[in-house]
C-alpha positions in Angstrom: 15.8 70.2 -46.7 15.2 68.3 -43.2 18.4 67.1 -43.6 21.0 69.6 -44.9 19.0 71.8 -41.5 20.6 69.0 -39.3 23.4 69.3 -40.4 23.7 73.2 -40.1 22.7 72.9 -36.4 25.2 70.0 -35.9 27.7 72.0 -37.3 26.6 75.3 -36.1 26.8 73.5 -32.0 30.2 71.7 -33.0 31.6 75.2 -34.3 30.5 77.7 -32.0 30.8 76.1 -28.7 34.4 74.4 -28.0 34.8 71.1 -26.1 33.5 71.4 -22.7 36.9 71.3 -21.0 37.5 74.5 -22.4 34.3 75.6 -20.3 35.7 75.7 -17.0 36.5 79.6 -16.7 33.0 79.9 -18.4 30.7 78.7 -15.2 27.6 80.3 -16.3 27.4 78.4 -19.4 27.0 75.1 -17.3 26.0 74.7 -14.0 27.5 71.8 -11.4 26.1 68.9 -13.0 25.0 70.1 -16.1 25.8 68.3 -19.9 24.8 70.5 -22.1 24.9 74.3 -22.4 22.0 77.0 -21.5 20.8 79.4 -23.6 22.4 82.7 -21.8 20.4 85.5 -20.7 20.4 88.9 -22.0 22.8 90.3 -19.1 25.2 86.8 -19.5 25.7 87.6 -22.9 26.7 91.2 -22.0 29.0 89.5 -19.7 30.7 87.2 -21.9 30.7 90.0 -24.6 32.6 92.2 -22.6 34.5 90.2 -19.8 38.2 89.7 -20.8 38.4 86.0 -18.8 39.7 83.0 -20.8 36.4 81.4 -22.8 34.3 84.3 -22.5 34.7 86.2 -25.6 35.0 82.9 -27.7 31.4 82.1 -26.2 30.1 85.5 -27.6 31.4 85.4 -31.0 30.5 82.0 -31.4 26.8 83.4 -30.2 26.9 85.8 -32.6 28.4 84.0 -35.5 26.0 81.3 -35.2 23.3 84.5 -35.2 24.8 85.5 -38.4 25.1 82.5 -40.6 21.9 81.2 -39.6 20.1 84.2 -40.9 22.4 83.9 -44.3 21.3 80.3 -44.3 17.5 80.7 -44.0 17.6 84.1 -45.7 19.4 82.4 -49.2 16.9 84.5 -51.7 13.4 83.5 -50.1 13.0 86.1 -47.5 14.3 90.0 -46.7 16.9 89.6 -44.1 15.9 90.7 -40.4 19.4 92.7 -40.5 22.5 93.4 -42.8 26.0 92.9 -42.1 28.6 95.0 -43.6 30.8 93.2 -45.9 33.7 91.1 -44.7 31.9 91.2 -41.2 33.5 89.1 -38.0 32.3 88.3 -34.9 34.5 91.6 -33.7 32.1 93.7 -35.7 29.1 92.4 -34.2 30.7 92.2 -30.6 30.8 96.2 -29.5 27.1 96.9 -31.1 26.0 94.3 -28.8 27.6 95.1 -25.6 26.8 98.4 -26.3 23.2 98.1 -27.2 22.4 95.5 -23.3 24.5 98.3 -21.6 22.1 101.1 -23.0 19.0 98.8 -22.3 20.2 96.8 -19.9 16.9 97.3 -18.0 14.5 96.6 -21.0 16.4 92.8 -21.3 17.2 92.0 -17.5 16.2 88.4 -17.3 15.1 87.6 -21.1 16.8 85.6 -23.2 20.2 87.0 -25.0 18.7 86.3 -28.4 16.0 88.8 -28.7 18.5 91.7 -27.2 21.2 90.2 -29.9 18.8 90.5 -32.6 17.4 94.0 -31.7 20.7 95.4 -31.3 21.6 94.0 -34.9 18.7 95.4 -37.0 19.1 98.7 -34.5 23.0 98.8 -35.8 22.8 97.2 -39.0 19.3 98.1 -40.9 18.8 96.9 -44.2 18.4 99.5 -47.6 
């Protein structure tokens, strides 16, 4: 079990965040001197969710794919999901709700980490029956 969760995280860091070259437009993500990427804030994630600049939106979806398929993952039968996708959902689905939802609260997230706003937004937009 140990192992096949290594794997999802190596795979999940490998697909959702290109090769840092392609990081350059995307400054936020890694500060001068930095090797690895921070976890964005609520308000960067409303940035890269809704700024047109090369990088950004690939940075989001990739967010909120990896959101997605890790709830699928540790949600396989054992547990209720926190929230429910529609079928045949994309990042493009998820993207709107989001940007939508830190816009409307923006002041409620100001400063906190992206993943709580990304996950209240969800379960707001996509409750489960």
């Amino acid at each position: 079990m140990m192992l096949r969760l290594a794997v999802l995280i190596s795979w999940l860091t490998i697909a959702c965040f290109p090769a840092r070259a392609e990081f350059t437009e995307v400054s936020p993500l890694m500060p001068q001197g930095a090797t690895t990427v921070q976890v964005p804030s609520a308000e960067a994630m409303l940035k890269f969710c809704s700024d047109a600049k090369p990088g950004y939106q690939e940075v989001c979806d990739g967010y909120l794919r990896g959101i997605a398929e890790f709830q699928e993952f540790i949600w396989m039968g054992k547990q209720s999901p926190i929230f429910c996708l529609p079928g045949r959902w994309t990042e493009t689905t998820m993207r709107p709700v989001v940007i939508n939802f830190i816009s409307k609260n923006y002041e409620n997230w100001e400063g906190r980490p992206a993943l709580g706003a990304v996950m209240a937004a969800l379960v707001e937009a996509f409750p489960c029956p």
